[in-house]
C-alpha positions as CSV (number, residue, x, y, z in Angstrom):
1,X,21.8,4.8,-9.7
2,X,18.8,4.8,-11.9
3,X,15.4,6.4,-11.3
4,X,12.2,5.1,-11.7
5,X,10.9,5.3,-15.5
6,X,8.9,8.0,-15.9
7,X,6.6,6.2,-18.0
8,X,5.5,4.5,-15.1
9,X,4.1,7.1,-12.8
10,X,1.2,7.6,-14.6
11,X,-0.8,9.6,-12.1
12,X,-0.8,13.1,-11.0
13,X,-1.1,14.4,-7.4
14,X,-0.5,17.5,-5.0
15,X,1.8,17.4,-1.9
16,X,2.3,20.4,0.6
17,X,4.5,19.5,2.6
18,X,4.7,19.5,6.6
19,X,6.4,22.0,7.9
20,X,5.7,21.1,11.6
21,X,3.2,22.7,14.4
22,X,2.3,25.7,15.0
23,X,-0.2,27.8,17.5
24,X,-3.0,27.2,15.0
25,X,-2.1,23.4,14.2
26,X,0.0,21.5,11.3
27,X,2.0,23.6,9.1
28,X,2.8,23.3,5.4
29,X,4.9,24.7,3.1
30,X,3.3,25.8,-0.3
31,X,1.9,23.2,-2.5
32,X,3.7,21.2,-5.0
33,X,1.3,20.8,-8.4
34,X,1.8,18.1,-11.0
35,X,3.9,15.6,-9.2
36,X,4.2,12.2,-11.3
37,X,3.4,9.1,-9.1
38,X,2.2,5.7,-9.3
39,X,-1.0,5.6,-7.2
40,X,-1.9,2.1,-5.3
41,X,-5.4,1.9,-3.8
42,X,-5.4,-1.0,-2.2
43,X,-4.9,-1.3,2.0
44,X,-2.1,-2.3,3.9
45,X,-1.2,-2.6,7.5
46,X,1.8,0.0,7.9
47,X,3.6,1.3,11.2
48,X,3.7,5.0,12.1
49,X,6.3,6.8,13.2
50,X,4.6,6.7,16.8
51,X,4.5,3.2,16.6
52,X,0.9,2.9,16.2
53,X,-0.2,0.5,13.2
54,X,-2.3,2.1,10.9
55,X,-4.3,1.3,7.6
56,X,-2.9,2.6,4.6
57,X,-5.9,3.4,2.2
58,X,-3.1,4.3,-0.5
59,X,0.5,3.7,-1.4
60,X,2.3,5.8,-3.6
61,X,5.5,5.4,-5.6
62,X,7.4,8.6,-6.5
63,X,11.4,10.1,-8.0
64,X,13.9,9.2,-5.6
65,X,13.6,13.4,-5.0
66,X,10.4,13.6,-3.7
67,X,9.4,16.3,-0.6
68,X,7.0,14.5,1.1
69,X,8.0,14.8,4.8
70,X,5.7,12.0,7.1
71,X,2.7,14.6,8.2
72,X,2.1,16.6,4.4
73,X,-1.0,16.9,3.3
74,X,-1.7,15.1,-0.4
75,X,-4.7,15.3,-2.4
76,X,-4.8,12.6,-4.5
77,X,-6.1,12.3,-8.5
78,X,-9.6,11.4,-7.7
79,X,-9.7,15.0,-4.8
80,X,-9.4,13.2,-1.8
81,X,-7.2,14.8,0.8
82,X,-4.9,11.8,2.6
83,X,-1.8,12.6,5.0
84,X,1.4,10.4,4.6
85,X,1.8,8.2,7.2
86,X,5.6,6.6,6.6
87,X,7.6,7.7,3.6
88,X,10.8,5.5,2.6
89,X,13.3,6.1,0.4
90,X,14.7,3.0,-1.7
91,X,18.1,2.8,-3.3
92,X,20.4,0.1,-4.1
93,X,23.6,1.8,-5.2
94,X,25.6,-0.2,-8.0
95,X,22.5,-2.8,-9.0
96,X,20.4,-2.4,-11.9
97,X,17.0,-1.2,-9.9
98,X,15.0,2.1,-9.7
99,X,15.3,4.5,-6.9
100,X,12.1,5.8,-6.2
101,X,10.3,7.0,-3.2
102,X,7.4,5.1,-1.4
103,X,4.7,6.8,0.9
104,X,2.0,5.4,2.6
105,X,-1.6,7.5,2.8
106,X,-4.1,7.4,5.4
């Protein structure tokens, strides 16, 4: 299985990851500097894991290792602070595509 070329995640963002709730609110593990992603602005219509449908005001395309559990907390190269919505990982074991790792934004 290959990876997404590196070459192609161009942007640079901050993910702490969910860690669930607690008697104060969300929870997240300690943040994750640096990691390479491929930022998309633009908005799509994306189901939560409630079911509710949401707008996604970014999409992002990561390594087929990101930890980005739906619910972390990501701030984003131009500061803003998003939550991921959905995150899905693609694979397609024994063809010639990229595994990579897809999360939507709110």
């Amino acid at each position: 299985m290959t990876r997404v070329p590196p070459a192609l995640l161009r942007h640079r963002i901050t993910v702490e990851p969910y860690a669930g709730e607690g008697a104060y609110g969300a929870q997240y593990r300690h943040a994750i500097p640096n990691v390479p992603v491929l930022v998309d602005s633009s908005p799509r219509l994306v189901r939560a894991p409630d079911g509710r449908q949401v707008t996604a005001a970014a999409t992002l395309i990561a390594g087929p290792t990101l930890d980005c559990p739906p619910g972390s907390r990501i701030t984003l190269p131009d500061g803003r602070t998003t939550t991921a919505i959905t995150v899905t990982h693609h694979t397609a074991p024994g063809l010639p595509v990229p595994a990579c790792t897809e999360v939507a934004c709110e």
